[in-house]
Kinemage of the C-alpha trace (Angstrom):
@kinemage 1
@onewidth
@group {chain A} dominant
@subgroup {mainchain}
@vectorlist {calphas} color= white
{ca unk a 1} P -12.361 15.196 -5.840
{ca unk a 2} L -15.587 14.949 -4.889
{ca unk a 3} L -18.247 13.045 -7.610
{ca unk a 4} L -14.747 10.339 -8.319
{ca unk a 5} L -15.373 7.411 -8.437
{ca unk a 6} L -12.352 5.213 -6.751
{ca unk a 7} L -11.465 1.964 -7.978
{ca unk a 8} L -9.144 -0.105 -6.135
{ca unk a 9} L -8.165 -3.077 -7.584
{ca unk a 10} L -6.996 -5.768 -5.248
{ca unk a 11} L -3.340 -6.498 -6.635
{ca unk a 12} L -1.275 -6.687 -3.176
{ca unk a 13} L 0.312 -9.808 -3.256
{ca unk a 14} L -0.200 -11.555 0.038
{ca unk a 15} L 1.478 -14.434 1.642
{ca unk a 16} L -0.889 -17.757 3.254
{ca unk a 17} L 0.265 -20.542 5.247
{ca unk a 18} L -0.605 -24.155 4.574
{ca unk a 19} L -4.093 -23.709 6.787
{ca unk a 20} L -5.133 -20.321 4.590
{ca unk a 21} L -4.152 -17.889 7.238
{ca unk a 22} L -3.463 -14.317 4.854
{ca unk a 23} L 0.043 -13.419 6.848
{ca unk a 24} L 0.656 -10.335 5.608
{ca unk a 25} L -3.472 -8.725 5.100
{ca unk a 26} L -4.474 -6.158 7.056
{ca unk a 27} L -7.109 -6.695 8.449
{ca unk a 28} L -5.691 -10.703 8.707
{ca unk a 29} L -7.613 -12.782 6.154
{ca unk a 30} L -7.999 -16.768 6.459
{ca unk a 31} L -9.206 -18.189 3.018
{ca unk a 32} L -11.871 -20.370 3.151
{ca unk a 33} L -10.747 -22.635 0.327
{ca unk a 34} L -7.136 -23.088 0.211
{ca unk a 35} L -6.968 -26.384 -1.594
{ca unk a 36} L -9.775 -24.809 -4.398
{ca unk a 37} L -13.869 -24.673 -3.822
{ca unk a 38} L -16.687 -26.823 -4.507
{ca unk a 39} L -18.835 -25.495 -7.514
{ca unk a 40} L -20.486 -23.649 -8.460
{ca unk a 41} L -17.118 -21.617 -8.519
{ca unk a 42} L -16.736 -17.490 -9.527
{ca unk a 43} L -13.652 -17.478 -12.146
{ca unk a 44} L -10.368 -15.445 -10.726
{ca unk a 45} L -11.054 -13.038 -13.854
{ca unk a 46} L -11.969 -10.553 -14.089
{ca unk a 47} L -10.082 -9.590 -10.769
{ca unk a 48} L -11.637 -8.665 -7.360
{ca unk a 49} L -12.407 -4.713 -7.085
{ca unk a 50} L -13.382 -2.442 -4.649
{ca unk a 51} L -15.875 0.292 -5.471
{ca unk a 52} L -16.420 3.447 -3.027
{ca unk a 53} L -19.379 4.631 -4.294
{ca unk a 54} L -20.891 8.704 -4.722
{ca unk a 55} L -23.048 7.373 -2.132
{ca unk a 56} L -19.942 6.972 0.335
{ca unk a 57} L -20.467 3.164 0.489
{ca unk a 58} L -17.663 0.535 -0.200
{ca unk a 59} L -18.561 -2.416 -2.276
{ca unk a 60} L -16.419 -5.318 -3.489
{ca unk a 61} L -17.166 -7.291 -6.168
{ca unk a 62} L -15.279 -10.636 -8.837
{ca unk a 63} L -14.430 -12.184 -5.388
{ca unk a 64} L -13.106 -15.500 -6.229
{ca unk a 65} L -11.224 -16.054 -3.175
{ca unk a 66} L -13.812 -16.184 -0.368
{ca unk a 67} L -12.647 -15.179 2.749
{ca unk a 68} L -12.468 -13.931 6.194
{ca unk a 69} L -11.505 -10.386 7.337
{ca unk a 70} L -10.800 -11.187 11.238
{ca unk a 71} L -11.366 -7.908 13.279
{ca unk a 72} L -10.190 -8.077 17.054
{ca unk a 73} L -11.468 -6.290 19.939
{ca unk a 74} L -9.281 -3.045 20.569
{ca unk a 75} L -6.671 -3.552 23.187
{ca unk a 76} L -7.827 -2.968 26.676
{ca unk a 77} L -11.245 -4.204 25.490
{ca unk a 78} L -12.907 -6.998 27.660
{ca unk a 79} L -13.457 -10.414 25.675
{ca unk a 80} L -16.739 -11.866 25.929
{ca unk a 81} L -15.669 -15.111 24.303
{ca unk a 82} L -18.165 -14.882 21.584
{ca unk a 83} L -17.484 -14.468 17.535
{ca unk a 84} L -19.788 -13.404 15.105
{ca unk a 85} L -19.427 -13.934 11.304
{ca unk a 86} L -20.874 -10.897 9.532
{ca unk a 87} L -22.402 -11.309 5.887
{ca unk a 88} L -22.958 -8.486 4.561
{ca unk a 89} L -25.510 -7.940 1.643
{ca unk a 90} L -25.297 -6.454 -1.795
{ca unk a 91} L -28.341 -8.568 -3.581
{ca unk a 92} L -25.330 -11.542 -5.376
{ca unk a 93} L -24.071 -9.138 -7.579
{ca unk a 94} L -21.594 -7.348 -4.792
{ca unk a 95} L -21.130 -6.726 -1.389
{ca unk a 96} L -21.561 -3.913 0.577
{ca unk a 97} L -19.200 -4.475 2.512
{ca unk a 98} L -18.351 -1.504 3.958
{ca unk a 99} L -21.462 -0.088 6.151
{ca unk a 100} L -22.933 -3.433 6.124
{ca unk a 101} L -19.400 -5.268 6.699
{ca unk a 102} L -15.958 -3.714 8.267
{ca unk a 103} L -18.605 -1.146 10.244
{ca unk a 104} L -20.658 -3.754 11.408
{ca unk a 105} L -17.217 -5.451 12.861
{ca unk a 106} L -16.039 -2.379 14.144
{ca unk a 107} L -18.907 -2.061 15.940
{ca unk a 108} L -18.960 -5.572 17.520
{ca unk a 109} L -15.402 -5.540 17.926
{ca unk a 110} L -15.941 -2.267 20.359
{ca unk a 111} L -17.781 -4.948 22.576
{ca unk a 112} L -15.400 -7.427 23.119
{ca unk a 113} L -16.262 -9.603 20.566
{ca unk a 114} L -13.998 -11.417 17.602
{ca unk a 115} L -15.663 -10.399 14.584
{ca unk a 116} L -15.053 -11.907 11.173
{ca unk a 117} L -16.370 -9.810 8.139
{ca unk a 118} L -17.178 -12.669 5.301
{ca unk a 119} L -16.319 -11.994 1.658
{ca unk a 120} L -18.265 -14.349 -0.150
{ca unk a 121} L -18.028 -15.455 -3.785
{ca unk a 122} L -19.491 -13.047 -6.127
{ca unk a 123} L -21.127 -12.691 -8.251
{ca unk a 124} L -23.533 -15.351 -8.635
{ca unk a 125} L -26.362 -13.938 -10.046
{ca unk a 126} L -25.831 -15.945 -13.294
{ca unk a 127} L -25.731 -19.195 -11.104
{ca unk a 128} L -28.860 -21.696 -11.512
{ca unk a 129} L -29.024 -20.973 -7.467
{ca unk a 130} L -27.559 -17.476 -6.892
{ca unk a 131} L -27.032 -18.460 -2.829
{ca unk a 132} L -25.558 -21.760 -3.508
{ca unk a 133} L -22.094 -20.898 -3.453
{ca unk a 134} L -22.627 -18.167 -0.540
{ca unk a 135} L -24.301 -20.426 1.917
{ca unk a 136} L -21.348 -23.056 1.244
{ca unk a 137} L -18.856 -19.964 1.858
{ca unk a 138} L -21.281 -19.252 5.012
{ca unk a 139} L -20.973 -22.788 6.453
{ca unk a 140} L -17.444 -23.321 5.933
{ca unk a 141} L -17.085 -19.834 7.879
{ca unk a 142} L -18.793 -21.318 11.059
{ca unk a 143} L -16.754 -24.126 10.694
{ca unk a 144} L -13.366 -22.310 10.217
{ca unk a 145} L -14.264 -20.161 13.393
{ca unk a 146} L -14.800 -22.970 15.591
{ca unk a 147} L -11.953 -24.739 14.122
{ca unk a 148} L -9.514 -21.683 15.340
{ca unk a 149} L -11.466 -20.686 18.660
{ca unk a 150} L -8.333 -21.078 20.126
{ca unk a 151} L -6.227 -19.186 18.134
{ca unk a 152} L -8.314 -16.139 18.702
{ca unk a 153} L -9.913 -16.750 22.300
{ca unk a 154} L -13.265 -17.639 20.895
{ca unk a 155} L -15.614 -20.212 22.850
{ca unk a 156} L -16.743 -22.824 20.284
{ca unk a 157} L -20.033 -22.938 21.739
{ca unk a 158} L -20.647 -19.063 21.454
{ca unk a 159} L -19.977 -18.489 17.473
{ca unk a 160} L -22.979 -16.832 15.441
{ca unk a 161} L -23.840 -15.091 11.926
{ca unk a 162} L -24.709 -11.499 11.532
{ca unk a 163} L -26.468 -11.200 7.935
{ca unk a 164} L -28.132 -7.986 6.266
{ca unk a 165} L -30.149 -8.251 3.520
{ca unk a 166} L -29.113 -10.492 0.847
{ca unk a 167} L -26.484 -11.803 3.595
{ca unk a 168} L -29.532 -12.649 5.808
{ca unk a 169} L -31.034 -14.736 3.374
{ca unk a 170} L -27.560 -16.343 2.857
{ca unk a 171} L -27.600 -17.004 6.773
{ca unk a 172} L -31.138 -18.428 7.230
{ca unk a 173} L -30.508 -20.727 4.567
{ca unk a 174} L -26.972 -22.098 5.599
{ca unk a 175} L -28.248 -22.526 8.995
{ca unk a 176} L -31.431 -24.365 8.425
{ca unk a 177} L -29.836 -27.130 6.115
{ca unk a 178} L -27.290 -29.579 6.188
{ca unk a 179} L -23.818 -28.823 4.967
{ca unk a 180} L -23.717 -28.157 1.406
{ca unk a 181} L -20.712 -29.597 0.493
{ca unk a 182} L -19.096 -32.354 0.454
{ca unk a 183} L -16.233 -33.068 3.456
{ca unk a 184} L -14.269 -36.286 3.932
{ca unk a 185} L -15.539 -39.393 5.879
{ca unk a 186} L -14.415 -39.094 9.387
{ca unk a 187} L -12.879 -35.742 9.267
{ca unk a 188} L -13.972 -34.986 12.194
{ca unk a 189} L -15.139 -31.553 11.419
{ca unk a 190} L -16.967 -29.294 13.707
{ca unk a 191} L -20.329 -28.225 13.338
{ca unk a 192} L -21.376 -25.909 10.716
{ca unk a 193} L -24.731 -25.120 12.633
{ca unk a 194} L -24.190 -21.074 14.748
{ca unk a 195} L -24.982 -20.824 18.065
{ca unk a 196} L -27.534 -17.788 17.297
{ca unk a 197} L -28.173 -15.419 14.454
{ca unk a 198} L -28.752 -11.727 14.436
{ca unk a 199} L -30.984 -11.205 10.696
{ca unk a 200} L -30.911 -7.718 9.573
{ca unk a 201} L -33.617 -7.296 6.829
{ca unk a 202} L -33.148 -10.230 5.298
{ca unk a 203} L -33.935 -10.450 1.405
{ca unk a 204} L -36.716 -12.082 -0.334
{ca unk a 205} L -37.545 -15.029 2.412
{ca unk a 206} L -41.127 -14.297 1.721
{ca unk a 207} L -42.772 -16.017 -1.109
{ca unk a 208} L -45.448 -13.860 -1.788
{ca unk a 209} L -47.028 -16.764 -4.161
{ca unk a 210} L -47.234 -18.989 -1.173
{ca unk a 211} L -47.538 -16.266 1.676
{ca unk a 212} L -44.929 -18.315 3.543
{ca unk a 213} L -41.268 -18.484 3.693
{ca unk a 214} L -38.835 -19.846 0.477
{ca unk a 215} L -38.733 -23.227 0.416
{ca unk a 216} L -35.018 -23.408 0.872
{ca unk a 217} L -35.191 -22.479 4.636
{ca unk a 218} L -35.502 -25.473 6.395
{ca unk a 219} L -37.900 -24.697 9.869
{ca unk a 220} L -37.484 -27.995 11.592
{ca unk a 221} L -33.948 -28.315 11.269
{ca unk a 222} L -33.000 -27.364 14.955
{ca unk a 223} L -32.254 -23.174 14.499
{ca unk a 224} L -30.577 -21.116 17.015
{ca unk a 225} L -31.961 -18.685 18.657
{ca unk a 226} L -32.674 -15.645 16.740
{ca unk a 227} L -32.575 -11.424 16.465
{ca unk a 228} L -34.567 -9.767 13.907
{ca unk a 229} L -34.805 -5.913 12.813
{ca unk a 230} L -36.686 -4.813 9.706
{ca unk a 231} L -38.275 -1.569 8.748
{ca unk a 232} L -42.253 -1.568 7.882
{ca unk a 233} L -41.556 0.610 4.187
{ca unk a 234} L -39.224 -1.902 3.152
{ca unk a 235} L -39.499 -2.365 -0.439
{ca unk a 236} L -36.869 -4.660 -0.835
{ca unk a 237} L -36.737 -7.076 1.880
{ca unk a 238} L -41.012 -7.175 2.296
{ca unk a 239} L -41.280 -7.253 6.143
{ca unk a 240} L -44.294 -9.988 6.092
{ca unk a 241} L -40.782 -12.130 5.356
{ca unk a 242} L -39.125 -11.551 8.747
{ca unk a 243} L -42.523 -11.185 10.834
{ca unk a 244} L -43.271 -14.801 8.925
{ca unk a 245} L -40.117 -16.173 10.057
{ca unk a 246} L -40.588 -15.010 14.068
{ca unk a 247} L -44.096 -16.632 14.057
{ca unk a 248} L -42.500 -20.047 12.870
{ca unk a 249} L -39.471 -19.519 15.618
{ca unk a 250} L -42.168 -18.768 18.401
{ca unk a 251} L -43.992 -21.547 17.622
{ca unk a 252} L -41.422 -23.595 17.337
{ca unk a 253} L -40.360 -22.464 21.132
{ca unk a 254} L -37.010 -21.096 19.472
{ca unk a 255} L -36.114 -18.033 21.383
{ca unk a 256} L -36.236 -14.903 19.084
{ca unk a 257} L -36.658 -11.571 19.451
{ca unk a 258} L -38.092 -9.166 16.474
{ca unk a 259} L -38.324 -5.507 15.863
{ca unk a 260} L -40.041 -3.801 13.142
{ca unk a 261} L -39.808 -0.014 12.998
{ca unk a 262} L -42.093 2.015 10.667
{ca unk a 263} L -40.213 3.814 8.283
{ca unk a 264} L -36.076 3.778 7.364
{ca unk a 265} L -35.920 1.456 3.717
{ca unk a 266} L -33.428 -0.840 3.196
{ca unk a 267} L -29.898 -0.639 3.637
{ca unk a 268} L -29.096 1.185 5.729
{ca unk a 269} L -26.698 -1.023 7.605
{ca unk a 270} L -24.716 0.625 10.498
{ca unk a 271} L -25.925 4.290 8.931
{ca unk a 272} L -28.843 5.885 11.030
{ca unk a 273} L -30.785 7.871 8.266
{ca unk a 274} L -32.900 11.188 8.827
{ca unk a 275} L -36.277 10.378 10.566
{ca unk a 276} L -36.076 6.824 10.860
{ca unk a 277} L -34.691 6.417 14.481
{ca unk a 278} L -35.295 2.690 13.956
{ca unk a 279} L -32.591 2.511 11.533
{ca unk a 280} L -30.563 3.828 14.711
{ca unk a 281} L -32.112 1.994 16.963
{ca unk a 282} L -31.550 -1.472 15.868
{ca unk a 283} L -28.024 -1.709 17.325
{ca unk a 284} L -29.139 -0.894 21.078
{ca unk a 285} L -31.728 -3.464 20.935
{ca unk a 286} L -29.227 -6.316 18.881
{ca unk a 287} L -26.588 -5.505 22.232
{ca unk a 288} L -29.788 -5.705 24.524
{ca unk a 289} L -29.958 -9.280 23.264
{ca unk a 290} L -26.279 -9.862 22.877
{ca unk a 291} L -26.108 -9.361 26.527
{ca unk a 292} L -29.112 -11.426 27.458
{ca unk a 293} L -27.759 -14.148 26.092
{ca unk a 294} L -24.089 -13.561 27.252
{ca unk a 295} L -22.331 -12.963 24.469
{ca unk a 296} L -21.230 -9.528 25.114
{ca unk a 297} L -20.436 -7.551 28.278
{ca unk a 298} L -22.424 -5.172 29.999
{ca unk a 299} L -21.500 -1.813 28.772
């Protein structure tokens, strides 16, 4: 079979409750918009698909129902309390959602933490802003978490976002600006701000007309601490972007921690590639810092 490409269309019928919690998914799903989302909106045809590439990579696309995948810590595993949305990236056209989504869970999940693998809206590359819509699905995600911390042993104080690429400009932005859509007076929501962020090349935050950072990341708007991990022949995601945004952190006496390896692309995601250790290497150093900060066990 090999050189076929697999289409799976996304046709299982699947039962919510009244709050958006997916009772029958597998992973469980909660849906971020139950009641309908703000614009701009993706339309619910053509329907959602999922791609497995020649490559070996899984990417979904038409997703018009954004959404968690929640991804628990294997029994026996230790809970460190924390949980970490993970965007993955796939430039607003698709996600890759599979080394750069349900691997990256896996992975955190291994460590005791609740992970929750975000589907956002896409695409939205033929929106006027092609983040809007995923920054509003990013927000509502940190806000969703903390909302049921209870329900699946989270501490509301320890909930971050893990984005890669496209998904790490998604993150920056919905951190650094005020909610970005519009909730009712005295709801008594909880904050849509993470605790700390883990940016995995993150896509086009440099301007190189200005030689500083987009305009839509907002740098005095009270970020979280902050992981960074880019590789120096990145093409895609220009590292003067991510080494930019440390500077600003450091200055800003925002704790952050960056590491820029020489050589290993762009997206590689969870998959170490031939010599690039870096691309490898990134992982350690993210649960280094996970367990600094006491969000994950010592292994």
């Amino acid at each position: 079979m090999k050189n076929v490409k697999y289409l799976l269309l996304v046709m299982t019928i699947i039962v919510c409750d009244v709050r958006g919690v997916c009772l029958a998914a597998d992973p469980p799903e909660i849906l971020l918009w139950p009641q309908g989302m703000p614009e701009p909106v993706v339309p619910a045809e053509p329907a959602e698909i999922v791609d497995m590439g020649k490559d070996g990579i899984q990417r979904r696309t038409n997703i018009s129902r954004p959404r968690l995948f929640v991804h628990v810590p294997p029994e026996g595993t230790p809970r460190s309390g924390a949980g970490i949305i993970v965007v993955p990236g796939g430039g607003f056209g698709r996600l890759a959602d599979g080394h750069e989504g349900s691997e990256a869970c896996e992975w955190l999940a291994k460590q005791g933490v609740v992970a929750f693998q975000l589907a956002h809206r896409t695409p939205t590359t033929n929106h006027k802003e092609v983040n809007a819509g995923p920054v509003q699905d990013t927000q509502k995600s940190v806000i969703e978490v903390r909302q049921r911390a209870k329900e699946y042993g989270v501490d509301p104080q320890k909930v971050g976002v893990l984005g890669f690429s496209a998904g790490g400009q998604v993150t920056i932005v919905a951190a650094s600006n005020d909610l970005q859509f519009p909730v009712t007076a005295g709801s008594g929501s909880p904050s849509h701000k993470p605790d700390f962020l883990l940016l995995i090349y993150p896509y086009k935050i440099y301007d190189p007309m200005t030689k500083g950072l987009r305009a839509d990341i907002r740098l005095d708007s009270g970020l979280p601490p902050t992981f960074l991990a880019q590789m120096g022949d990145d093409g895609a995601s220009l590292p003067q972007g991510t080494a930019l945004l440390y500077l600003e952190l450091v200055n800003r006496k925002i704790p952050a921690e960056i590491h820029v390896y020489e050589r290993g692309g762009h997206g590689f995601g969870m998959r170490a590639r031939p010599n690039a250790p870096g691309t490898a290497d990134w992982t350690k150093r993210a649960t280094d810092w996970l367990q600094l900060r006491g969000y994950v066990g010592k292994s």
